[in-house]
N, C-alpha and C positions, 0 to 999 in steps of 0.2 A: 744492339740487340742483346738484354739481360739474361732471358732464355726463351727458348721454345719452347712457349705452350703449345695443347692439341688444337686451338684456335687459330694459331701461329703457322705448323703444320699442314691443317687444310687449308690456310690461304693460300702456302705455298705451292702444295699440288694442286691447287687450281690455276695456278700461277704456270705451272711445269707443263699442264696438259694441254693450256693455253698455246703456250712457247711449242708444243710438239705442232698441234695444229695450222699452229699459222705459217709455221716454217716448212712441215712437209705437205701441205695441203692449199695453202694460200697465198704460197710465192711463183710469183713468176720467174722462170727459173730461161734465159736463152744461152746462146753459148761463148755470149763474151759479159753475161752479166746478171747477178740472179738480184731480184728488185722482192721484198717484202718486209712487213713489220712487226718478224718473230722479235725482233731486240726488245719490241714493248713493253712484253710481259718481264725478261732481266732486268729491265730500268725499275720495272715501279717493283718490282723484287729488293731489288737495291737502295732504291726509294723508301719503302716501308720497312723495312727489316735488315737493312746496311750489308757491307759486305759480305756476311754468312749466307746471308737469304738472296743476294745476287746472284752467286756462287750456288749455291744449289740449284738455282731455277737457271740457269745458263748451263750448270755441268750437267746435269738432271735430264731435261730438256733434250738439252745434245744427243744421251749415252740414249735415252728413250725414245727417241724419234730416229735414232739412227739403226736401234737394233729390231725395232717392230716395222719400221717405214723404208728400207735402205734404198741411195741414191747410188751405191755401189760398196765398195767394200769399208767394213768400218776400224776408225784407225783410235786409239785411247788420247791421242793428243791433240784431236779437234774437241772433244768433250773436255779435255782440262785446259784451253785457250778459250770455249764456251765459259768455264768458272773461273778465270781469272779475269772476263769481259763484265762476269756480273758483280767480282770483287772490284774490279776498278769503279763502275757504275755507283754499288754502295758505300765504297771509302767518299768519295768525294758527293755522292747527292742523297744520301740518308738524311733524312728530317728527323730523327732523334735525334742525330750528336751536334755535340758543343759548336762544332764548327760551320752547322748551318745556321745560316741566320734570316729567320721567320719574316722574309719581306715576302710581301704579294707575288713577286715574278722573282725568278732564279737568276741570279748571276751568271752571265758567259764567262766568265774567265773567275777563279778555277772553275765554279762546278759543272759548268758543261763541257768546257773545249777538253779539258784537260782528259777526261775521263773517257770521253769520243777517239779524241786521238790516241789514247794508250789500246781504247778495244780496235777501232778500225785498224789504225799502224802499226802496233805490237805485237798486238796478240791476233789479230786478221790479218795485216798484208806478210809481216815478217813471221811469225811460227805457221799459221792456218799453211800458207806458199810452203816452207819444211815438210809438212806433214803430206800435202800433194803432190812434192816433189820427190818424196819418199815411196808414194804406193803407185805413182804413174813417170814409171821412170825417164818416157821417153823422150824429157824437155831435160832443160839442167835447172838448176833453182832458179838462176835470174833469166832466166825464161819464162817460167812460171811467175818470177814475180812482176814480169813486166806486162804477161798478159793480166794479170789481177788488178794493177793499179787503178786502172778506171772504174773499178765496180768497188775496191774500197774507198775511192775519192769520194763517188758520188753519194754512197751512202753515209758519207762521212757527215753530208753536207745534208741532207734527210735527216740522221739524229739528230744534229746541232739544231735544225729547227722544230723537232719537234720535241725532243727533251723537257725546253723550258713552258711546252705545251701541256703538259704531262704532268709539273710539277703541283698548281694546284689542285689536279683530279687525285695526285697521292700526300695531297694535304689533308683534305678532307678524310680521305680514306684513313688515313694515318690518324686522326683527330678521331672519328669512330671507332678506329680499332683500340686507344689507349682508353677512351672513356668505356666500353664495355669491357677492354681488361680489368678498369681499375674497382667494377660494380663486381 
């Protein structure tokens, strides 16, 4: 991403209002596992506008859905593990940069495993588990993380297949948006 234009910009907050909607309105939410496809809108964030535009629509996303929608108390380190979900997403699956290469379907290995597994198991099972172990004191952290692991597996296993589903809807999209930047 060169810069942000104001074209740039409103994709993104539609991208952000998107990511609020489907996460506090469209998830099925039970109590050993909450199942939806707020990650979309971060991917193709990431997708089109690389790690910056990840990162806003993940951190963005997060701070805004959590402080007009709240599911309980809000904590500043699920919105910056939100934007570091969308930096991982746009380092490795940005179709600008040098390092993707313009085949019809996406590569598993790096650009999807890699990027999956740093958002679900880094920055979801290992900080998201700190941050809940933090404001809900009454488990210890590997308590918490061991009730989590099966909701970050499986949706670990959800993006992985729908990522590389995703990659030519933000080819095109990607393709429209540099030919109308460049008129």
């Amino acid at each position: 991403m060169k810069k942000l234009s104001l074209r740039s910009l409103c994709h993104l907050a539609i991208l952000v209002a998107l990511e609020v909607v489907l996460n506090r309105f469209l998830s099925i939410q039970t109590p050993f596992l909450k199942i939806g496809l707020s990650f979309v809108p971060v991917v193709m964030g990431g997708m089109l506008y690389g790690p910056l535009g990840g990162a806003i629509v993940g951190g963005l996303g997060d701070m805004i859905g959590a402080l007009l929608f709240p599911f309980g108390p809000y904590h500043p380190g699920f919105s910056v593990c939100g934007a570091l979900m969308g930096a991982a997403y746009g380092w490795f699956m940005y179709i600008g940069s040098a390092r993707y290469d313009n085949r019809e379907h996406m590569r598993l290995w790096p650009n999807v495993i890699v990027p999956v597994a740093l958002a679900c198991f880094v920055a979801g099972l290992l900080l998201n588990t700190l941050w809940v172990s933090q404001l809900y004191g009454s488990r210890t952290y590997w308590g918490w993380f061991i009730y989590r692991v099966p909701d970050e597996i499986g949706m670990a296993v959800v993006k992985t297949v729908l990522c590389p589903v995703l990659a030519p809807l933000a080819r095109q999209l990607y393709k429209l948006s540099v030919v109308k930047n460049a008129e």
